[in-house]
N, CA, C and O of each residue as an XYZ file, in Angstrom:
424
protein
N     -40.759    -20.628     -3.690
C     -42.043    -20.057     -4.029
C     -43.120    -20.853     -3.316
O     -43.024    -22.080     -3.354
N     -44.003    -20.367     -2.755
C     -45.142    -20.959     -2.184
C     -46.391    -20.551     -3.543
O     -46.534    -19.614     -4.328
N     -47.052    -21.723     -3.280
C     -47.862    -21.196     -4.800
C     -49.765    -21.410     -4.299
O     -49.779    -22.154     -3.319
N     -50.597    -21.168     -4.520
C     -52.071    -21.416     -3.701
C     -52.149    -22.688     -4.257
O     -51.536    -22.934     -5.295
N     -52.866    -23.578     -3.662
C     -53.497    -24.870     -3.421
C     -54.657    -24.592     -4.671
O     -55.490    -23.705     -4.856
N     -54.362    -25.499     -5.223
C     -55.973    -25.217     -6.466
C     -55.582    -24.666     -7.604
O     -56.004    -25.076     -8.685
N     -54.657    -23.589     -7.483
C     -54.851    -22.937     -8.776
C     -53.795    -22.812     -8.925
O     -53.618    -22.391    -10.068
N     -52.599    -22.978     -8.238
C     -51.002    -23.170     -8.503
C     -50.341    -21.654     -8.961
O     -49.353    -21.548     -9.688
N     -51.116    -20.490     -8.368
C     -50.605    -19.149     -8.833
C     -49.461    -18.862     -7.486
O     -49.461    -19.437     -6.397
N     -48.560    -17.829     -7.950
C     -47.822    -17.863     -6.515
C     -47.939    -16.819     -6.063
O     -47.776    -15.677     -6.492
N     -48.414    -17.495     -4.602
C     -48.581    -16.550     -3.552
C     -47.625    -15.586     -2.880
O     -47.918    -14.495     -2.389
N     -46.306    -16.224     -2.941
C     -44.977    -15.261     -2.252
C     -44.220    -16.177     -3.038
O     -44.462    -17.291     -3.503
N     -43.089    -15.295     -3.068
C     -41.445    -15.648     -3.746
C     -40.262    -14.894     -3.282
O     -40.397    -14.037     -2.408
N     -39.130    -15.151     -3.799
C     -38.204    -14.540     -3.401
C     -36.818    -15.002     -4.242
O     -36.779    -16.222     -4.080
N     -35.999    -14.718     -4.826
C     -34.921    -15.026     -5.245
C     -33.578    -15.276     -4.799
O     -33.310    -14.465     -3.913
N     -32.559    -16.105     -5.051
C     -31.296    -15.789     -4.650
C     -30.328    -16.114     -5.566
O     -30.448    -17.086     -6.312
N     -29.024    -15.107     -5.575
C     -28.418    -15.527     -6.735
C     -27.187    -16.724     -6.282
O     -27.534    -17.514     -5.404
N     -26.045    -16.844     -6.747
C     -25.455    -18.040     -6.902
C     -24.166    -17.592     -5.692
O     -23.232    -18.384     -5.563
N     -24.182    -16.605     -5.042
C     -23.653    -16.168     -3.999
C     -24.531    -16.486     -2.562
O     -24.043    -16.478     -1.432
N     -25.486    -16.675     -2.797
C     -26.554    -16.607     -1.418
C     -27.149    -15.629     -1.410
O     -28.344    -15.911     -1.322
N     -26.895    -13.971     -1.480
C     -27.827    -13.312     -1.490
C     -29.419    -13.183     -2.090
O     -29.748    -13.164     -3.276
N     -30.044    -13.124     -1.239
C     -31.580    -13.331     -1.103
C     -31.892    -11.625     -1.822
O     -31.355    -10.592     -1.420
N     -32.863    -11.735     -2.918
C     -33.610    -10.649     -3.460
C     -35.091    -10.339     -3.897
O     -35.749    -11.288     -4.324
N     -35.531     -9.394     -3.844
C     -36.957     -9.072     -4.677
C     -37.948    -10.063     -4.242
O     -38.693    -10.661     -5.019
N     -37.915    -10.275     -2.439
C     -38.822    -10.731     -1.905
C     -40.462    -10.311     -2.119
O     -40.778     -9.193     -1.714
N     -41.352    -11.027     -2.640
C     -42.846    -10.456     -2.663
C     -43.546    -11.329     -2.652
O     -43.220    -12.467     -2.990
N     -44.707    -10.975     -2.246
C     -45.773    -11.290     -1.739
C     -46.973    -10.950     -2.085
O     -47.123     -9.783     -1.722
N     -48.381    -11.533     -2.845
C     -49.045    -10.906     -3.586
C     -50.119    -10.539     -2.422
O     -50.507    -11.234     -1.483
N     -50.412     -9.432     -2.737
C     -51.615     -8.660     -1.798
C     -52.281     -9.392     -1.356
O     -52.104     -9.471     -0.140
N     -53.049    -10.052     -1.741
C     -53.966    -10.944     -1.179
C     -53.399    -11.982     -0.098
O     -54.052    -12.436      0.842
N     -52.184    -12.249     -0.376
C     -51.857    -13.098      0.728
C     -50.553    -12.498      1.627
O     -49.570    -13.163      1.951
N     -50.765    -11.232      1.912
C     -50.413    -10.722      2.812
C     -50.253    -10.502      4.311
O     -51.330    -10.386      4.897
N     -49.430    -10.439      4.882
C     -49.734    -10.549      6.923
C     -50.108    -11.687      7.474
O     -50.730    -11.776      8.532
N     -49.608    -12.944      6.518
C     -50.045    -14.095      6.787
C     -48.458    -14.912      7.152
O     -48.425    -16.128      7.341
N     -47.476    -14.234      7.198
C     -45.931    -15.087      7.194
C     -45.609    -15.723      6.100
O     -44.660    -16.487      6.276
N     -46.051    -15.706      4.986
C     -45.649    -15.988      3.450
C     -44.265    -15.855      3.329
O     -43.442    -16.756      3.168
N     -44.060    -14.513      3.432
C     -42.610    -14.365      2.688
C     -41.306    -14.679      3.654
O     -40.144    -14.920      3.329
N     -41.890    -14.593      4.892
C     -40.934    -14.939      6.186
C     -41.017    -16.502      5.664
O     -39.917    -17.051      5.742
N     -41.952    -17.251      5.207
C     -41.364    -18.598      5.271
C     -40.516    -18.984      4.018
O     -39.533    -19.718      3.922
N     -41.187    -18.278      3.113
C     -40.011    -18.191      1.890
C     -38.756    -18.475      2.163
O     -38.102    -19.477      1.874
N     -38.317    -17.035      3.037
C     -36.676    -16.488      3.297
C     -36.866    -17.562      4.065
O     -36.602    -18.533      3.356
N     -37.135    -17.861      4.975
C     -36.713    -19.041      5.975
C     -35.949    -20.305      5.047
O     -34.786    -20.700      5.127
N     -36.886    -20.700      4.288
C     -36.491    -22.202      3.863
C     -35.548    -21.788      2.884
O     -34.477    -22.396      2.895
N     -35.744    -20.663      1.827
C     -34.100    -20.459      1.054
C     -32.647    -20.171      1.886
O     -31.428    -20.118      1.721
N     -33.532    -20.052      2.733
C     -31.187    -19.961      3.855
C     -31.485    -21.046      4.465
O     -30.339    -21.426      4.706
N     -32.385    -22.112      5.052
C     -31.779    -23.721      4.852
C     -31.617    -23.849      3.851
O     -30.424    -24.149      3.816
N     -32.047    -23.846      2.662
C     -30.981    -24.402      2.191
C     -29.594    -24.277      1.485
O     -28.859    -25.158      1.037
N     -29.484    -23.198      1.512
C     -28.061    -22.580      1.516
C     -27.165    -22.848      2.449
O     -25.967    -23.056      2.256
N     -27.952    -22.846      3.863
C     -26.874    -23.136      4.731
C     -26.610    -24.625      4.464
O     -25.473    -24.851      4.050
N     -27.242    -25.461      4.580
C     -27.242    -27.039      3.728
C     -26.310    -27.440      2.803
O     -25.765    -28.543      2.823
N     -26.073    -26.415      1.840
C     -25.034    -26.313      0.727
C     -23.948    -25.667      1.201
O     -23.066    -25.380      0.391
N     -23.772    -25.270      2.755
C     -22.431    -24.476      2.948
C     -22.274    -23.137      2.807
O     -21.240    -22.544      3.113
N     -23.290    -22.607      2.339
C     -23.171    -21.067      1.705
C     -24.021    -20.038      3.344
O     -24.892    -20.545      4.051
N     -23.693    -19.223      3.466
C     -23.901    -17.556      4.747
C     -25.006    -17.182      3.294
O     -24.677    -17.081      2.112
N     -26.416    -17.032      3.940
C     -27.046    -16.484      3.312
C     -27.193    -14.746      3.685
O     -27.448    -14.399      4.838
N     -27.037    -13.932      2.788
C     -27.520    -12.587      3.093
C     -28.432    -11.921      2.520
O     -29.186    -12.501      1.738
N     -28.590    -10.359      2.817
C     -29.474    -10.236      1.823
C     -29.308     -8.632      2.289
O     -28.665     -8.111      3.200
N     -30.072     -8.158      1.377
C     -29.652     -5.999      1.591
C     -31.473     -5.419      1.365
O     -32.453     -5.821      0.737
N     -31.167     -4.333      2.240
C     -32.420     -4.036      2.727
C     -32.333     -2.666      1.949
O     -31.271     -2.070      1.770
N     -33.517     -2.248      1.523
C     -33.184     -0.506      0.946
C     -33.815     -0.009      2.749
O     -34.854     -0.319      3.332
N     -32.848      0.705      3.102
C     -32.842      1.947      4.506
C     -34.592      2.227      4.868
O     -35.181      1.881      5.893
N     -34.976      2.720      4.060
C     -36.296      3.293      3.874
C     -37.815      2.330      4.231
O     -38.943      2.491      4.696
N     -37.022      1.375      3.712
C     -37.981      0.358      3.745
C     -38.293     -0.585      5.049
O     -38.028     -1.784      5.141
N     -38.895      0.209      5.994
C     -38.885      0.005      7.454
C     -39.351     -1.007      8.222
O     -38.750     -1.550      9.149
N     -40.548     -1.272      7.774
C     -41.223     -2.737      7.821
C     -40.190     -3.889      7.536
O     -40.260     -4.946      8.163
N     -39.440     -3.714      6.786
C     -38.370     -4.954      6.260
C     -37.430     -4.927      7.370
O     -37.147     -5.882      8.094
N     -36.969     -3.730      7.437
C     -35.163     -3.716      8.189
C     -35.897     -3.741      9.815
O     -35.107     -3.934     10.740
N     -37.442     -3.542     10.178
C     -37.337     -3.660     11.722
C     -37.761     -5.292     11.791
O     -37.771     -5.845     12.890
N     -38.050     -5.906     10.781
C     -38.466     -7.188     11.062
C     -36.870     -8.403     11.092
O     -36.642     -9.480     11.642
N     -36.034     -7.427     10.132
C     -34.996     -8.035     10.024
C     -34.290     -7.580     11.523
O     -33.867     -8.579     12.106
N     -34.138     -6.719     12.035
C     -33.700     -6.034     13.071
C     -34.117     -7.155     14.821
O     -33.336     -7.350     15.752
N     -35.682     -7.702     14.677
C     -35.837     -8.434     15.437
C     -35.648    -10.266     15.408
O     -35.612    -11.071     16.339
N     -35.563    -10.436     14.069
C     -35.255    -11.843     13.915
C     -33.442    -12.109     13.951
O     -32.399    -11.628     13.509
N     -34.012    -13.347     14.906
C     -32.581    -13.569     15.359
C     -31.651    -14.287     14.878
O     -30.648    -14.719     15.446
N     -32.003    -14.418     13.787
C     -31.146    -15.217     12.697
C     -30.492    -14.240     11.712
O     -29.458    -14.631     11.170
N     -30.933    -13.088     11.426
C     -29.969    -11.700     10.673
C     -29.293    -10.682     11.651
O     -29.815    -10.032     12.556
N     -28.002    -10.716     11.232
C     -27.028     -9.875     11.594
C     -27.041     -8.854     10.616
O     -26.814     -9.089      9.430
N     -27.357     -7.466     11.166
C     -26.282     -5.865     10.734
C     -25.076     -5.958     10.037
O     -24.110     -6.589     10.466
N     -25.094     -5.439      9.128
C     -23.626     -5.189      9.317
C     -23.648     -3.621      9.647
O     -24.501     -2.811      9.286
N     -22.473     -3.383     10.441
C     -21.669     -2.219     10.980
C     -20.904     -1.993     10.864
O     -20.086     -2.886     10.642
N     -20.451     -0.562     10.907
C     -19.227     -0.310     11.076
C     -19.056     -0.019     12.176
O     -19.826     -0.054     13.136
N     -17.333      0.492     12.035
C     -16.597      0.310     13.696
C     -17.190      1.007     14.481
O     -17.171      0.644     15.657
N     -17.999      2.375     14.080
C     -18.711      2.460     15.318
C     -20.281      2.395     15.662
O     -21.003      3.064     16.400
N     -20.510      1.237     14.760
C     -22.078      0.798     14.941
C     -22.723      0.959     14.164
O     -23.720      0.240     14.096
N     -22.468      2.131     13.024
C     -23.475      2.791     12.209
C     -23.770      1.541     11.300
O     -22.899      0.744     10.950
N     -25.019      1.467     10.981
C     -25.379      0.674      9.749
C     -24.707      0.730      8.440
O     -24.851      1.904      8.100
N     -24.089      0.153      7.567
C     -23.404      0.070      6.385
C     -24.109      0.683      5.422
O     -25.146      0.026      5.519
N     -24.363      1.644      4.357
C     -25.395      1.923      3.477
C     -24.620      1.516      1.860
O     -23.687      2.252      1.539
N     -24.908      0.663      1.129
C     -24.239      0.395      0.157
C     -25.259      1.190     -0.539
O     -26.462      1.063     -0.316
N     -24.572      2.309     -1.693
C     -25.436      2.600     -2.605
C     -25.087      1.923     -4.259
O     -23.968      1.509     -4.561
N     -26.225      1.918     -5.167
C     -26.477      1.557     -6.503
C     -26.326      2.735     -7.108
O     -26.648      3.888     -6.821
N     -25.782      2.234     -7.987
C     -26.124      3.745     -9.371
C     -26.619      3.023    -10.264
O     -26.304      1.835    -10.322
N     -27.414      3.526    -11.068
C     -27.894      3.033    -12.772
C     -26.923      3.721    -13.488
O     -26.696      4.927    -13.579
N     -26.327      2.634    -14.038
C     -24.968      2.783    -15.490
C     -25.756      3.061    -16.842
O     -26.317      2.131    -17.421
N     -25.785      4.295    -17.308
C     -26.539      4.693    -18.945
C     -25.165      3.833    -19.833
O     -23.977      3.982    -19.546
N     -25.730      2.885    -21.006
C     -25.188      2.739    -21.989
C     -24.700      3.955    -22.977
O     -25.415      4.765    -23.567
N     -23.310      3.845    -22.983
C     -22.309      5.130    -24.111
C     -22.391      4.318    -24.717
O     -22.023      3.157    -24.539
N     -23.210      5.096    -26.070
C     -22.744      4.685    -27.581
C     -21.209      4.566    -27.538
O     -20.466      5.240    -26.824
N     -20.768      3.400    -28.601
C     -19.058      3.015    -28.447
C     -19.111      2.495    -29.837
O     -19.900      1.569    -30.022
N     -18.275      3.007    -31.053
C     -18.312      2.301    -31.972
C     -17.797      0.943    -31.607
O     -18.385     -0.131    -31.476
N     -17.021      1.151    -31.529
C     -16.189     -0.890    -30.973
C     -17.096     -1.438    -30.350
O     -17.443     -2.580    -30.650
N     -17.540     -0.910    -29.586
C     -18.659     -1.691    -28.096
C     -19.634     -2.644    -29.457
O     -19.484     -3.742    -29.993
N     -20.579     -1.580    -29.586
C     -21.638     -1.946    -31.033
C     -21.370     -2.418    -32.003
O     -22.347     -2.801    -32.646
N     -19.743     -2.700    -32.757
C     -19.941     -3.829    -33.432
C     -19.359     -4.918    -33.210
O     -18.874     -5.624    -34.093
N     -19.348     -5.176    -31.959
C     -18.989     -6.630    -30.921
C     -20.485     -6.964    -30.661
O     -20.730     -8.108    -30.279
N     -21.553     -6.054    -30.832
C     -22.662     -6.848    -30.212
C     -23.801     -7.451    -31.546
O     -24.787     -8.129    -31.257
């Protein structure tokens, strides 16, 4: 997290979980187009790489500004398949089923 000088609010952040993957990079408006969050990600994969760990991270498709910036920095690799195409992993949102057993374990 980079946080402002003075008032200790944070300016950009970014997360990673206990795999290396890097998430929910942001950056507060105001301190925008300034390389904030690029330095973020920068210094969280030293130090991952430091600890031994391949930092990654997943881009939503759409989100173009991200994947062409990732696209020109030469420190992130694509993944592809065999014949080049970009990988698209999709998410689903899992709805909780009522389960009698489930509910009185919780």
């Amino acid at each position: 997290m980079i946080r402002v000088k003075g008032t200790g609010e944070p300016a950009a952040f970014e997360l990673v979980n206990p795999l290396g993957s890097l998430s929910h990079q942001f950056t507060q408006p105001a301190h925008r187009l300034k390389g904030l969050g690029a330095a973020v990600e920068q210094q969280l994969c030293v130090k991952l790489i430091k600890k031994g760990m391949v930092p990654s991270k997943n881009v939503e498709y759409d989100n173009l500004n991200v994947v062409r910036s990732a696209d020109k920095n030469p420190y992130w690799t694509k993944r592809v398949d065999s014949e080049g195409h970009p990988i698209t992993m999709a998410y689903y949102r899992i709805k909780k089923k009522e389960s009698p057993v489930l509910n009185s374990l919780i």
